[in-house]
C-alpha positions as CSV (number, residue, x, y, z in Angstrom):
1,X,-22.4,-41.8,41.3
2,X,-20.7,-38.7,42.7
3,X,-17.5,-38.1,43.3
4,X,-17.4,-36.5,47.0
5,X,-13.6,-36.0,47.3
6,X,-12.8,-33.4,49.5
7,X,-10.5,-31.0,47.7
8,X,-9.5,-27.9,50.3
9,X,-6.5,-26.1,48.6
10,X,-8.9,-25.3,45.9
11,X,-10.9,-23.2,48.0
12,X,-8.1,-20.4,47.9
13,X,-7.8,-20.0,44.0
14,X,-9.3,-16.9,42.8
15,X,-12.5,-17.3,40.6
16,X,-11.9,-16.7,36.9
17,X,-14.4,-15.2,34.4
18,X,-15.3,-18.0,32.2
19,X,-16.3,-15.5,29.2
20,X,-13.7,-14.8,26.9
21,X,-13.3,-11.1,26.4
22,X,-14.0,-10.3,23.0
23,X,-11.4,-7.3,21.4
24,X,-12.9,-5.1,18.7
25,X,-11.1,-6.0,15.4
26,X,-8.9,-3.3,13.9
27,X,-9.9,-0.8,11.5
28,X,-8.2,-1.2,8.2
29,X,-10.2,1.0,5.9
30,X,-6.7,2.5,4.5
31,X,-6.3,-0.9,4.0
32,X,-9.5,-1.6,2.4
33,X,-9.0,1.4,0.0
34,X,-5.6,0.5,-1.3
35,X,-6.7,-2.9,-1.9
36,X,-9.8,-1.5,-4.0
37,X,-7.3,0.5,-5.9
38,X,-5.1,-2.3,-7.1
39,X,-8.0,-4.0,-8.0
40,X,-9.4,-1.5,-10.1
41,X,-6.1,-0.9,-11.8
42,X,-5.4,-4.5,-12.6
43,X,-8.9,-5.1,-13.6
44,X,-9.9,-2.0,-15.2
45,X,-6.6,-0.5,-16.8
46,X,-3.9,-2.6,-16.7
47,X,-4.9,-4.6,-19.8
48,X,-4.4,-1.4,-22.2
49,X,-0.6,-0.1,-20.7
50,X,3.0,-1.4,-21.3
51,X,5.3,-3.5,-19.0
52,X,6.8,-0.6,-17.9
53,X,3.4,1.6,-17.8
54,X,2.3,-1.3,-15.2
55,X,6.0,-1.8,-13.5
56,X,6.4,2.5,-12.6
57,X,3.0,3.0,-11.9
58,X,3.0,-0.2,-8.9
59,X,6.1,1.3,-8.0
60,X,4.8,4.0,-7.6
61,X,1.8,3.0,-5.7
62,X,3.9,1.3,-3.2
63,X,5.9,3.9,-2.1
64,X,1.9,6.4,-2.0
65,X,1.8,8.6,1.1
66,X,-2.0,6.6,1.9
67,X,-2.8,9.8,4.0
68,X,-2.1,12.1,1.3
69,X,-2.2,9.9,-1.7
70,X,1.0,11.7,-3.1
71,X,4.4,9.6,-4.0
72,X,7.9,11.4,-3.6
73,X,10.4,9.4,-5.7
74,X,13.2,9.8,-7.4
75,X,14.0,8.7,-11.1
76,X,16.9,7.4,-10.1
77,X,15.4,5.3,-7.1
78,X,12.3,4.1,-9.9
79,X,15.1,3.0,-12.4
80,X,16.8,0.9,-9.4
81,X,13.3,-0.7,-8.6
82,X,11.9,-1.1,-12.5
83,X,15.2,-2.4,-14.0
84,X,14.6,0.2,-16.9
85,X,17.0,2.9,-18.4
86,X,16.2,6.7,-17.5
87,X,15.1,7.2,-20.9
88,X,12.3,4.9,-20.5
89,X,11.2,6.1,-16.9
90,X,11.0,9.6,-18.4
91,X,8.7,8.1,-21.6
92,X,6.5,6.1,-19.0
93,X,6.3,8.8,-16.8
94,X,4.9,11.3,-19.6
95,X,2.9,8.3,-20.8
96,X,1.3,7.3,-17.7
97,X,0.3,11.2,-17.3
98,X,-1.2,11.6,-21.1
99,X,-2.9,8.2,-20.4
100,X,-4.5,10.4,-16.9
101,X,-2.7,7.6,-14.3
102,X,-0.5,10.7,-12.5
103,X,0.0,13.8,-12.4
104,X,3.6,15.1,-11.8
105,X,2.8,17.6,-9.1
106,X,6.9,18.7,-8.6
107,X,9.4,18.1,-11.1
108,X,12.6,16.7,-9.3
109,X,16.2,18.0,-9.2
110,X,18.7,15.7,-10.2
111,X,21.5,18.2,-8.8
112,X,20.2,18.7,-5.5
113,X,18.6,15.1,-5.5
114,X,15.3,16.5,-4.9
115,X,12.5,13.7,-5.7
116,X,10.1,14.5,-7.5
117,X,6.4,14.4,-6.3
118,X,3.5,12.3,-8.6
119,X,-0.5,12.1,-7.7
120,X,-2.0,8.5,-9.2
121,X,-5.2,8.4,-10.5
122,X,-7.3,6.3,-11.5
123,X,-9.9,6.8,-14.6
């Protein structure tokens, strides 16, 4: 049985596409790549470092440039976000580079609070 209802102020309604437009998903390979890295570090290395070996080091990895992969922080903003004393920060910080994590590419200036400027790596 059909319905034969005559229905003229639907005649004037535009037509719509009944596709749905499909939008390209975003790239997030710097996304992709940082997640990688703190896999590797809490898989790979993480097991073998210190609390504060592992608290400096994500610090530092959250404040990484992802373009340039380089970190400018200051000792003084590390020991606000580890909770540690400056001597420690120093000792991690020479740790972390003996242990090849960083490399301190420009030793800060605590008079002209200059940050300084670390590379991480990963072995």
């Amino acid at each position: 049985m059909e319905n034969d209802v005559q229905m003229p102020w639907l005649q004037d309604l535009p037509e719509y596409e009944t596709e749905t437009e499909t939008k390209p998903k975003p790239q997030l390979n710097i996304h992709k790549g940082r997640f990688n890295e703190i896999n590797a570090f809490a898989w790979g290395v993480m097991r073998d470092l210190s609390r504060s070996e592992i608290a400096v080091w994500l610090s530092l990895w959250t404040h990484t440039n992802a373009k340039t992969g380089l970190v400018q922080m200051s000792q003084s903003s590390l020991i606000e976000e580890v909770g540690c004393s400056i001597r420690q920060v120093v000792y991690t910080i020479a740790s972390l580079e003996a242990k090849g994590l960083l490399t301190v590419k420009k030793k800060g200036n605590n008079l002209t609070h200059e940050p300084s400027v670390y590379k991480l790596k990963l072995p």
